[in-house]
C-alpha positions in Angstrom: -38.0 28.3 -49.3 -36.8 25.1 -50.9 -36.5 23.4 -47.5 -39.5 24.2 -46.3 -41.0 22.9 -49.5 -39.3 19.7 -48.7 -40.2 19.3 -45.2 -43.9 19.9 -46.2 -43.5 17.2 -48.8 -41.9 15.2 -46.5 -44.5 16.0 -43.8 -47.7 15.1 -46.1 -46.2 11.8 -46.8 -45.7 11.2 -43.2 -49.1 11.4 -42.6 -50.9 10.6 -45.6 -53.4 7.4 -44.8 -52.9 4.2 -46.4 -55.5 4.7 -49.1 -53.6 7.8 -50.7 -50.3 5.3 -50.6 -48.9 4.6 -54.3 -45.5 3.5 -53.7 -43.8 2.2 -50.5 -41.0 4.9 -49.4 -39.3 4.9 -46.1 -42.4 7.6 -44.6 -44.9 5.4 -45.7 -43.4 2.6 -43.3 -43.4 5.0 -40.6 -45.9 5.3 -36.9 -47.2 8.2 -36.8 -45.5 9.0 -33.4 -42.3 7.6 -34.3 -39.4 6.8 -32.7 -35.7 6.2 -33.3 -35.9 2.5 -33.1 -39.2 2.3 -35.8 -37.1 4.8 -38.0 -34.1 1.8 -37.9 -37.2 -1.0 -38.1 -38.6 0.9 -41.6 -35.4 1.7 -43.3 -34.6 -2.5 -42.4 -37.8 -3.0 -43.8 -37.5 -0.6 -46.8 -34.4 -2.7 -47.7 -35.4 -6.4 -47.2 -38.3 -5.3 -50.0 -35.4 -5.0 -52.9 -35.3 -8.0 -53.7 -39.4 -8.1 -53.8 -40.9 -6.7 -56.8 -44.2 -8.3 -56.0 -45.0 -6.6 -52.5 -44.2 -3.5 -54.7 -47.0 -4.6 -57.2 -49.5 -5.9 -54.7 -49.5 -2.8 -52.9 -49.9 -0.1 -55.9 -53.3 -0.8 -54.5 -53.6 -1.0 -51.3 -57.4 -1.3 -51.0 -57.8 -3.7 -53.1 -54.5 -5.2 -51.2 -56.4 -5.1 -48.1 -59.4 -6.9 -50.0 -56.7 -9.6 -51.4 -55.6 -10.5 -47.4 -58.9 -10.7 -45.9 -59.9 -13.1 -48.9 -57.2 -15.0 -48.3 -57.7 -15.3 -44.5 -61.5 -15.9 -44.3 -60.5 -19.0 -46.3 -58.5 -20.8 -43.6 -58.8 -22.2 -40.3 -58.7 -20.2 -38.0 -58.6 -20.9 -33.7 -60.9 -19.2 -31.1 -59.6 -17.2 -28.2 -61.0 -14.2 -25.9 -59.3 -11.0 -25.9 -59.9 -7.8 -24.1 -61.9 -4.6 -24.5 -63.0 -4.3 -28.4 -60.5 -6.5 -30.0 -60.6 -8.8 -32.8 -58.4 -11.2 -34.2 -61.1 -12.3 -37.2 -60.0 -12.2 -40.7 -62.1 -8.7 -41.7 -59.4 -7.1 -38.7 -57.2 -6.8 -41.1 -58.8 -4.0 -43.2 -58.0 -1.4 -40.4 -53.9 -2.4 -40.7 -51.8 0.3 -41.7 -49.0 -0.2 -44.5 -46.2 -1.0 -42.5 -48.8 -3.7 -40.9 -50.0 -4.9 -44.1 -46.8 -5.8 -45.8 -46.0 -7.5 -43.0 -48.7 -9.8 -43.2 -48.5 -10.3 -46.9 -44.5 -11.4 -46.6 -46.0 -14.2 -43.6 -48.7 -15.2 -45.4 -46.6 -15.5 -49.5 -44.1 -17.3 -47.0 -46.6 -19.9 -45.9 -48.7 -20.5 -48.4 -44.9 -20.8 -50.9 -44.1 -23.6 -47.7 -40.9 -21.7 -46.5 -41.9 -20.8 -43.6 -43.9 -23.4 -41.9 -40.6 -25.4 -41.6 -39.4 -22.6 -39.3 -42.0 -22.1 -37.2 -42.5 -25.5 -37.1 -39.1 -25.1 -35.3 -39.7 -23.2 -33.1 -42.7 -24.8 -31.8 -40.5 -28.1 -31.3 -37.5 -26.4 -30.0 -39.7 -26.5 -26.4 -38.6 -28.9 -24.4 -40.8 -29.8 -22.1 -40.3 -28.8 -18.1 -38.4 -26.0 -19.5 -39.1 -22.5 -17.4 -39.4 -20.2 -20.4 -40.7 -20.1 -23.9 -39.0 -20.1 -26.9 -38.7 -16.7 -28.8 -36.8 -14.6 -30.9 -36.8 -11.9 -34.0 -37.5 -11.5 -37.8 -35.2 -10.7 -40.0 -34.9 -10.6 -43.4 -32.4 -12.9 -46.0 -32.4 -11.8 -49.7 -36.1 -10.7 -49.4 -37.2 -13.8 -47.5 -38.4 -14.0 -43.5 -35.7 -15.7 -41.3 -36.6 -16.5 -37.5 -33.8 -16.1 -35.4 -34.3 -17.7 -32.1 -32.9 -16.1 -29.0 -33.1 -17.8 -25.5 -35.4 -15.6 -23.1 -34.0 -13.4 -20.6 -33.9 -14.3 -17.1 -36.3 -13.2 -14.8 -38.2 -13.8 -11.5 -41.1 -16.7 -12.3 -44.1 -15.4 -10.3 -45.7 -18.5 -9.5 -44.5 -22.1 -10.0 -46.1 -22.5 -13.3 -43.9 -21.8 -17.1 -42.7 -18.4 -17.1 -43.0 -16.6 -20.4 -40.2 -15.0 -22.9 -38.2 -11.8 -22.4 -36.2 -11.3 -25.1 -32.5 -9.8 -24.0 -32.4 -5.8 -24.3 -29.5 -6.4 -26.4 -31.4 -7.9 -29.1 -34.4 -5.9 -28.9 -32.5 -3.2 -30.5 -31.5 -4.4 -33.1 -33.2 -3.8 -36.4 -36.0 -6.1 -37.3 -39.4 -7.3 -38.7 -41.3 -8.9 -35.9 -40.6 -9.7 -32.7 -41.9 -13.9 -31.7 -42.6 -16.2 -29.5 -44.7 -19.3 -28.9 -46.9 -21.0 -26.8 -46.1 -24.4 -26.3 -48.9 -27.2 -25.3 -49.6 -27.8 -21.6 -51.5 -30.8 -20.2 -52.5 -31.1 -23.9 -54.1 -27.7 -24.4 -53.5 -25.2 -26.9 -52.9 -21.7 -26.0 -52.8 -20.1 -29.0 -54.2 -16.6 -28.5 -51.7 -13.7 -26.5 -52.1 -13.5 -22.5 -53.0 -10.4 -21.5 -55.1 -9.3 -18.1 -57.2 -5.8 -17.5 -57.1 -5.9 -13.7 -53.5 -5.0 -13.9 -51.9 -1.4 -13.4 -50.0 0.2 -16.2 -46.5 -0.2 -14.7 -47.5 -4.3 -14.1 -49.4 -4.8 -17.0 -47.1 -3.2 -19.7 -44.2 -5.8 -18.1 -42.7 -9.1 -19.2 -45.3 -11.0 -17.6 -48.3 -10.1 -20.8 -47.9 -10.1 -24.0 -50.5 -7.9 -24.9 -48.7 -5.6 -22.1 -45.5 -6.1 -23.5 -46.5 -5.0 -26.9 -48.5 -1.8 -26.0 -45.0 -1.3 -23.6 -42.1 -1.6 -26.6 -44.8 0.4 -28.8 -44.6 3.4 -26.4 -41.0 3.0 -25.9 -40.2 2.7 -29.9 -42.6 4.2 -31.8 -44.2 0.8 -32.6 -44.2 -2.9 -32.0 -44.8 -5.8 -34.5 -45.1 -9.5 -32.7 -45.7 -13.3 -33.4 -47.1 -16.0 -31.6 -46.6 -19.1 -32.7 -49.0 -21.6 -30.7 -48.4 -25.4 -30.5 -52.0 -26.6 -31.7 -50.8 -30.9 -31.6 -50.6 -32.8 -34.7 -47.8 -31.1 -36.4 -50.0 -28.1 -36.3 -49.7 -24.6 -34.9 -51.4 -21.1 -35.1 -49.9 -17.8 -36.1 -51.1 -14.5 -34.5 -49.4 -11.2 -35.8 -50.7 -8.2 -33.6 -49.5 -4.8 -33.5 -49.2 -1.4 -31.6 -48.9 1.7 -32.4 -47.3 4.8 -29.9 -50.6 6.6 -28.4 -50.4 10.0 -26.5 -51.7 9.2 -23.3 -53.7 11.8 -21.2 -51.5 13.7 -18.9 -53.0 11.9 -15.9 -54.0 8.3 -17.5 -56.1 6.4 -14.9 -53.3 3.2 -14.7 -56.5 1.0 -14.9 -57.6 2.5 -18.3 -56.4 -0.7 -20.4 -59.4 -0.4 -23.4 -57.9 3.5 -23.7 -54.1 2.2 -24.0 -55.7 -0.7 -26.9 -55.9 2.8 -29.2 -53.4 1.9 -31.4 -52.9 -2.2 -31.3 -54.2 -4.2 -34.1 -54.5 -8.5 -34.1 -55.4 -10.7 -37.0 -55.3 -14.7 -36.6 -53.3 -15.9 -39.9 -55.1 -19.6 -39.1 -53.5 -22.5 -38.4 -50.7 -24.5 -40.2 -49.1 -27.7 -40.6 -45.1 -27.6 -40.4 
C-alpha cells in the first residue's frame, strides 16, 4: 500500500501545473512525456541550483515569478523577426513557460543583467570567422551555480546550396547532460539574422533535420522528452540578440499529415531576451 501511496505522490507531482509548484524538486523539472535524456537534463539542473538560493526564492511564487520576467523583458530592446503558425517571441510569451522553462530564463537573464554573461556570448558571436562553412555552437552547462557556454565545432554535413551551412552539434555531445543547447547567427552582407530559421513547406522527416532550427528543436524534443536552445545573433556594434525557445515531446496522431507543421508547434515555446552589448 505504501508504494502505491508513493507512486501516486510521485505521480501528482509529475503533473501538477506550474501554478500549484512551491518548491523546485527533480518532478517539477520534468516534460510531461519524458524521456531518459530530460530525466539526466533535470537532475543536472536540480544540481547546478545548490549553489542558488535565490532561484529557490524567486520561484516560491511562480506567478508572480512569471509577472517578475515579463516585467523585466518588456523593458528592453527587443529585434523583430517572422515566425510560423501562431508563434510569438514578444515579452508577454513568457507567461505560458513551464518551470523547467522559466528557471531557465531567470539564470540567462540574473546572468546578463549581473554582466557575466554577455562576455561569453559576446564570444561566441566573434569566434565566426568569416567564409567559414558552419556556425558556431555549442552547450550550457553549469559552474558553481553559474551558466558556462562550452563551444563545440559543428558536425560535418552535406551544405545544400553554396551559401553558410548551419550547426550540427556532434551526437556525442548531445548527450551529455546540460542546460541549453546554442548557437548563433553570424552577420551576412551586413544583415542581422537574429530570429531561428525554420520553413513550413517542408515534410516532417526534412523539416525536423539539421537544416532548421525550429525543425531541429521540435526533432531532439521528440527524441528526448524536451529541448531547450539559444541563438545568439550578431546584431553589429558589439551587439547581439538572445532567443531562448523551447519544445516539449507531443503525441502525434497515428497518421500525422507530414505537412502538419502548426500541429507539431503544440509544445514549443519562444521569448526574445532583447538585445545586448558584450
Amino acid at each position: 500500500m505504501k508504494t502505491k501511496c508513493t507512486f501516486f505522490v510521485l505521480f501528482l507531482l509529475m503533473t501538477t501545473g506550474i501554478s500549484n509548484a512551491r518548491e523546485i524538486t527533480f518532478p517539477s523539472l520534468l516534460p510531461p512525456l519524458t524521456e531518459q535524456q530530460a530525466s539526466i537534463n533535470a537532475e543536472y539542473l536540480l544540481e547546478a541550483l545548490r549553489p542558488r538560493p535565490d532561484v529557490k526564492k524567486f520561484f516560491s511564487d511562480p506567478d508572480k515569478a512569471r509577472q517578475s520576467l515579463f516585467i523585466q523583458l518588456k523593458n528592453l530592446p527587443h529585434a523583430n523577426y517572422e515566425l510560423p503558425c501562431h508563434l510569438s517571441a514578444k515579452p508577454e510569451s513568457i507567461l505560458n513557460f513551464s518551470l523547467p522553462q522559466l528557471i531557465r530564463a531567470y539564470l540567462l537573464l540574473d546572468g546578463l543583467k549581473t554582466g557575466g554573461l554577455t562576455e561569453q556570448m559576446g564570444k561566441v558571436v566573434t569566434s565566426y570567422k568569416k567564409g567559414s562553412q558552419y556556425e558556431t555552437g555549442g552547450i550550457g552547462l553549469a559552474e558553481n551555480g553559474q551558466l558556462v557556454f562550452e563551444q563545440i565545432a559543428s558536425d560535418q554535413f552535406v551544405k545544400t546550396a553554396d551559401v553558410l551551412s548551419g550547426y550540427k552539434l556532434p551526437k556525442k555531445d548531445s548527450d551529455r547532460p546540460h542546460i541549453f543547447y546554442f548557437h548563433s547567427h553570424p552577420r551576412l552582407e551586413k544583415t542581422a539574422l537574429p530570429g531561428p530559421s525554420w520553413d513550413t513547406s517542408f515534410a516532417q522527416g526534412m523539416e525536423a533535420s539539421i537544416y532548421y532550427d525550429i525543425g531541429q528543436a521540435l526533432s531532439r524534443a521528440q527524441r528526448n522528452g524536451d529541448s531547450h536552445q539559444l541563438l545568439i545573433s550578431d546584431m553589429g556594434n558589439k551587439r547581439f540578440n538572445l532567443v531562448y525557445y523551447a519544445a516539449e515531446k507531443v503525441k502525434l496522431p497515428e497518421n500525422p499529415d507530414p505537412f502538419l507543421y502548426c500541429y507539431k508547434l503544440k509544445g514549443f515555446h519562444i521569448v526574445n531576451l532583447a538585445i545586448w552589448r558584450y
